[in-house]
C-alpha positions as CSV (number, residue, x, y, z in Angstrom):
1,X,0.0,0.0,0.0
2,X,1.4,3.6,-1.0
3,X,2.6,5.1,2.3
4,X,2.8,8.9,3.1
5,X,6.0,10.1,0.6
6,X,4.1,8.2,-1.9
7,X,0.8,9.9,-1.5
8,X,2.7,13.2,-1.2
9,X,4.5,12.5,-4.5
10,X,0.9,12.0,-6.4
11,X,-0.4,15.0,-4.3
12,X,2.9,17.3,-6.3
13,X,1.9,15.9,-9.2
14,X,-1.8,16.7,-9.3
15,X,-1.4,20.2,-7.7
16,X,-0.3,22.0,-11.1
17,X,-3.2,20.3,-13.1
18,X,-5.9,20.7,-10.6
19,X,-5.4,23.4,-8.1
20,X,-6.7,26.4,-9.0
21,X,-8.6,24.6,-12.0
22,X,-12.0,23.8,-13.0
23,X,-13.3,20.1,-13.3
24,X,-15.7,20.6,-16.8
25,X,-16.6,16.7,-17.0
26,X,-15.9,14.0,-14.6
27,X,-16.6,10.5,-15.6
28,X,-17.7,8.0,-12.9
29,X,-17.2,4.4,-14.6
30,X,-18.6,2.5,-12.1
31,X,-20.5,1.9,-8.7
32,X,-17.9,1.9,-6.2
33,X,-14.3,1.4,-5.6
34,X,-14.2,-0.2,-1.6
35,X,-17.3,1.6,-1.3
36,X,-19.9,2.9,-3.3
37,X,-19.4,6.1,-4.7
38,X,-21.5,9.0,-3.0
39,X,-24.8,9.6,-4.4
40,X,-24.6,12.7,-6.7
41,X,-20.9,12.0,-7.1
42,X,-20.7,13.1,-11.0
43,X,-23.1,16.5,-10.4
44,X,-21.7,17.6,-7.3
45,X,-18.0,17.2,-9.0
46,X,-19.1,19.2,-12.3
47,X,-18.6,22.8,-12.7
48,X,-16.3,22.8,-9.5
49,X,-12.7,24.2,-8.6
50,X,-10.5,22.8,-6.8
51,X,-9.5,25.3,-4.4
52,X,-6.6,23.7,-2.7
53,X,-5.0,19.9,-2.6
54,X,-3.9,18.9,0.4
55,X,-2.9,15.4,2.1
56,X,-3.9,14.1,5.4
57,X,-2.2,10.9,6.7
58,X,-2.8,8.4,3.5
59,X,-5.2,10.2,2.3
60,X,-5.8,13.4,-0.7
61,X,-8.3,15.8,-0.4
62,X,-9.4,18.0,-3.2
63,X,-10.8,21.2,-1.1
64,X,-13.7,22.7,-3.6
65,X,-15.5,25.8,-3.9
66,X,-18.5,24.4,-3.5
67,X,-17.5,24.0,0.5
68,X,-17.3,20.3,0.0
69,X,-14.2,18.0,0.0
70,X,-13.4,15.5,-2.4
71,X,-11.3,12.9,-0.4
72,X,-9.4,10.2,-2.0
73,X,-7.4,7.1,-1.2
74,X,-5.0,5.2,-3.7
75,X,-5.9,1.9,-1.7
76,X,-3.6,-0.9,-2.6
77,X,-3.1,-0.6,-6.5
78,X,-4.4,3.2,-7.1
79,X,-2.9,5.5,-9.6
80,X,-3.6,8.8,-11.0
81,X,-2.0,9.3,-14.7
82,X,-2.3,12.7,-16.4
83,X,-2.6,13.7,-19.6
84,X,-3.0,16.6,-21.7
85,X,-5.6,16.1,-23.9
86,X,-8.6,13.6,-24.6
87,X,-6.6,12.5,-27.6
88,X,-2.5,11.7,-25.5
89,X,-5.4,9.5,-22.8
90,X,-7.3,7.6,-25.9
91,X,-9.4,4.8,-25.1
92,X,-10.3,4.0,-21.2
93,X,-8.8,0.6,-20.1
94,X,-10.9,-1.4,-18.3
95,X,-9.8,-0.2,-14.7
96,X,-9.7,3.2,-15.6
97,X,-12.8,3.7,-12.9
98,X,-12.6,7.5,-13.0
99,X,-11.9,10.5,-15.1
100,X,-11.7,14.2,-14.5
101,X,-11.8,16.4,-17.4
102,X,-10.4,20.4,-16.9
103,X,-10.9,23.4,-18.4
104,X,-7.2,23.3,-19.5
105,X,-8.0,20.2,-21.4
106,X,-6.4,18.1,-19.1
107,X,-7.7,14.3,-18.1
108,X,-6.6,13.0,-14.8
109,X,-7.2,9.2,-14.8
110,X,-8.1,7.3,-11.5
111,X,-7.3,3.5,-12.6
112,X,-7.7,0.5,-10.0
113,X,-7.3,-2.6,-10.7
114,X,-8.0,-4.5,-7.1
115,X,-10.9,-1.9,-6.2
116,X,-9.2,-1.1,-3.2
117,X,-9.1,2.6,-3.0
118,X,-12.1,5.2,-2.4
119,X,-13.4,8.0,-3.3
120,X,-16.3,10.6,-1.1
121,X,-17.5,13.4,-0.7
122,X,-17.6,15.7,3.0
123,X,-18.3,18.9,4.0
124,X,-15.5,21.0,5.2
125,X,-16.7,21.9,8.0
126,X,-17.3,18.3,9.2
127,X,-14.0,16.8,7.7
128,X,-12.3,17.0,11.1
129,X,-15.0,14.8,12.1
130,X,-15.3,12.4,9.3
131,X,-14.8,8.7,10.5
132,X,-11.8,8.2,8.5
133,X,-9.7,11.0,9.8
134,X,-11.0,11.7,13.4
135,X,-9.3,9.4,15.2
136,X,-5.5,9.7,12.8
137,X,-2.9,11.2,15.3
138,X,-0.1,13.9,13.9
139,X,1.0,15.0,10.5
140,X,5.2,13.6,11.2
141,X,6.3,16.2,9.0
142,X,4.7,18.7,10.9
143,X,5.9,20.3,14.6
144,X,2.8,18.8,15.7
145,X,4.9,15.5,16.0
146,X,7.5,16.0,18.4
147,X,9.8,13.3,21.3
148,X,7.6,14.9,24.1
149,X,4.1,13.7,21.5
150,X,5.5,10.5,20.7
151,X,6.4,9.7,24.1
152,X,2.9,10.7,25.8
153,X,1.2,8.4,23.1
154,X,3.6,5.4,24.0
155,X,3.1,5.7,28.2
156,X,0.4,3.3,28.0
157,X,1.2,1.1,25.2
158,X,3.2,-2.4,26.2
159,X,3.3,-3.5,22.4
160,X,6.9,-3.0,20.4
161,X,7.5,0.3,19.1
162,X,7.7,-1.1,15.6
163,X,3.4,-2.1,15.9
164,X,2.7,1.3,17.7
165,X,4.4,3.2,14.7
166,X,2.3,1.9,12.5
167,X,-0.7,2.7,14.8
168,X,-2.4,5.9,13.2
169,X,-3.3,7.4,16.1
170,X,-0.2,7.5,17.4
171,X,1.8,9.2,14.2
172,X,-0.2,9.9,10.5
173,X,0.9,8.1,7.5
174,X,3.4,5.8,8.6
175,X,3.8,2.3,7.1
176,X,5.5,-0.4,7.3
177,X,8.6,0.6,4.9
178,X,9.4,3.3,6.5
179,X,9.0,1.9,10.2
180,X,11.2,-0.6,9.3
181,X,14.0,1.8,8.2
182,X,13.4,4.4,10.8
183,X,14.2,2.5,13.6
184,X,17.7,1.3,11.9
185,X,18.5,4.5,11.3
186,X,17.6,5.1,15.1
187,X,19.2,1.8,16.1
188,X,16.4,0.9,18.3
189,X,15.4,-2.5,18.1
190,X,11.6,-3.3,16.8
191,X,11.0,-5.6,19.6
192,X,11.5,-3.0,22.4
193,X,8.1,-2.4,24.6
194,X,6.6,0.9,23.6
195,X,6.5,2.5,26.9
196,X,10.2,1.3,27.4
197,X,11.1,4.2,25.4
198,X,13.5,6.7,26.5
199,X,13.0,10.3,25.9
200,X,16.8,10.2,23.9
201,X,15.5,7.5,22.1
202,X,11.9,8.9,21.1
203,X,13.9,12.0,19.8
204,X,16.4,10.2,17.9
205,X,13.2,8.3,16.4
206,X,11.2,11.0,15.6
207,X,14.3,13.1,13.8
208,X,14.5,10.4,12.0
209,X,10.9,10.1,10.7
210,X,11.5,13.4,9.5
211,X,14.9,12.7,7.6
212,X,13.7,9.4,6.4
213,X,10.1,10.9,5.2
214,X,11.4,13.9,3.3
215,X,14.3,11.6,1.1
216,X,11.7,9.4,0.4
217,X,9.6,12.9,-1.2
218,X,12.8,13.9,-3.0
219,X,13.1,10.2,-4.4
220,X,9.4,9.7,-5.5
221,X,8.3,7.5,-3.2
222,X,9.3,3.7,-3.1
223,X,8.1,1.6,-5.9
224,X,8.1,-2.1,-5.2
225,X,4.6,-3.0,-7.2
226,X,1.9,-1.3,-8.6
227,X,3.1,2.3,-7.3
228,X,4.0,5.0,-10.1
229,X,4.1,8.9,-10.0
230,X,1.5,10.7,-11.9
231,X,3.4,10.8,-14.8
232,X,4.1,7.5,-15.0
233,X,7.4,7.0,-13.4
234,X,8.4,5.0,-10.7
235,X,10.2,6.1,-7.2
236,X,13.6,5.9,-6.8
237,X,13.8,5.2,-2.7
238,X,14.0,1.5,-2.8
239,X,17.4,1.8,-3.9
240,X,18.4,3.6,-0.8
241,X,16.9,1.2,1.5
242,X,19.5,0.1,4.2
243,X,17.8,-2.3,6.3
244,X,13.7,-3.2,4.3
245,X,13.6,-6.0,2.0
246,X,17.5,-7.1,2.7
247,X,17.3,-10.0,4.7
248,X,20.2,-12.1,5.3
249,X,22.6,-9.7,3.6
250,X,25.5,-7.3,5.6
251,X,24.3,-4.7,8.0
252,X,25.6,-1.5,6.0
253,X,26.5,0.0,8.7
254,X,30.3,0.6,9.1
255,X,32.1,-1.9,11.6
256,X,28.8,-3.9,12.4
257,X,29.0,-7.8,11.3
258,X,25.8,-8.7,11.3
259,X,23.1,-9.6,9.2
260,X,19.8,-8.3,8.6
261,X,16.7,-10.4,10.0
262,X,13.2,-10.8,8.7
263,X,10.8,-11.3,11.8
264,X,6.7,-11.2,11.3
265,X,4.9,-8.8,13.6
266,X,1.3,-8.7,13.6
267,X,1.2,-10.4,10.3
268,X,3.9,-7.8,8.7
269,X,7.8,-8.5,7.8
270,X,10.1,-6.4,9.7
271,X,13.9,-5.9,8.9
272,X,16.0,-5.3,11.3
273,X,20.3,-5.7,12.3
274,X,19.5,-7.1,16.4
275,X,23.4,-6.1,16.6
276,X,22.9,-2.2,15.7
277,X,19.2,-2.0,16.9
278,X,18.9,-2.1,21.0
């Protein structure tokens, strides 16, 4: 599933072709995606301007002047493609589930070929509210997440650091990739307790959410299936993994011996060098 620099990267690449621009004709190829699509989806789209894109956690949000908000989720397999006229999209493919059409000429393509992804509608004023984002805890790129927030979410939690991470009330956006490679880069080891954390500890972790997400923006994102940039490219940040997807091969770190381990936590791989993480 696309994790936050991925969902950031799509967000770049949408911004100059639909902030600030009208949608003219929006095409609605199906029922629903993972859920239905809201009724009136196609009407309440047409005519509209997108006033701002933003991102919260996983998900896009098209702010419009109609006061609603489209929001958007690439799901597992998701992926926006632009192009500038009807002509340079040609035919829909069969998972090509929705189209936007601007008054530039422009056709944004939604295409999804597991159906995992979604798309609604919510008024702005009750977004804060809406079931999928109430509950998400802070934007990590933000000075909302800091060591003193981290900690306070972790005081009650006994479960490793590595499942709590991944918990989205505890930090926005965070998934399993980037977990993985945060807490090699803060040498602490995925197995520790959650409230065992140290205050030195939660900073170096949370300094390194920070370093770890923005590389992963300037790279693209991390393309290890069905992920691609709007314009078709693919992310360049799997080639700077040092720890996610490199079992049994050298710790890169310098003067370390060991070996990177796969475990399974809650049903997820985790990578990890038990001789550099503590």
């Amino acid at each position: 599933m696309p994790e936050l620099p991925e969902v950031e990267t799509v967000r770049l690449g949408l911004v100059r072709v639909l902030e600030g621009h009208t949608l003219t004709r929006v095409s609605q190829r199906r029922a629903d995606l993972r859920i239905p699509f809201p009724k009136g989806f196609v009407s309440r789209l047409t005519g509209r301007t997108v006033v701002r894109l933003a991102r919260r956690a996983k998900y896009l949000l098209a702010h419009l002047d109609s006061g609603e908000v489209l929001l958007m989720h690439l799901g597992m397999s998701g992926r926006f493609t632009i192009h500038d006229s009807a002509s340079a999209m040609g035919s829909p493919e069969p998972h090509d589930h929705v189209i936007f059409e601007t008054e530039a000429g422009t056709h944004i393509v939604y295409a999804d070929h597991r159906r995992f992804g979604l798309m609604t509608l919510i008024k702005e004023g009750e977004l804060g509210l809406h079931k999928l984002l109430a509950a998400l805890g802070p934007e990590p790129l933000t000075q909302a997440f800091s060591a003193a927030i981290l900690r306070a979410a972790l005081t009650d939690k006994r479960s490793p650091i590595k499942i709590a991470l991944l918990d989205q009330r505890v930090v926005a956006g965070l998934g399993n990739i980037y977990v993985c490679e945060v807490l090699f880069r803060a040498g602490v080891s995925p197995l520790r307790l959650s409230n065992l954390i140290k205050s030195h500890e939660a900073e170096k972790i949370v300094k390194e959410v920070k370093l770890v997400l923005r590389s992963a923006i300037k790279s693209g994102g991390s393309t290890l299936r069905d992920y691609k940039t709007t314009s078709g490219g693919l992310g360049y940040f799997q080639h700077r993994f040092r720890v996610y997807d490199r079992a049994d091969e050298n710790c890169v770190n310098p003067g370390c011996d060991g070996v990177v381990l796969r475990i399974t936590q809650s049903g997820r791989s985790t990578f990890y060098c038990a001789q550099c993480q503590r």
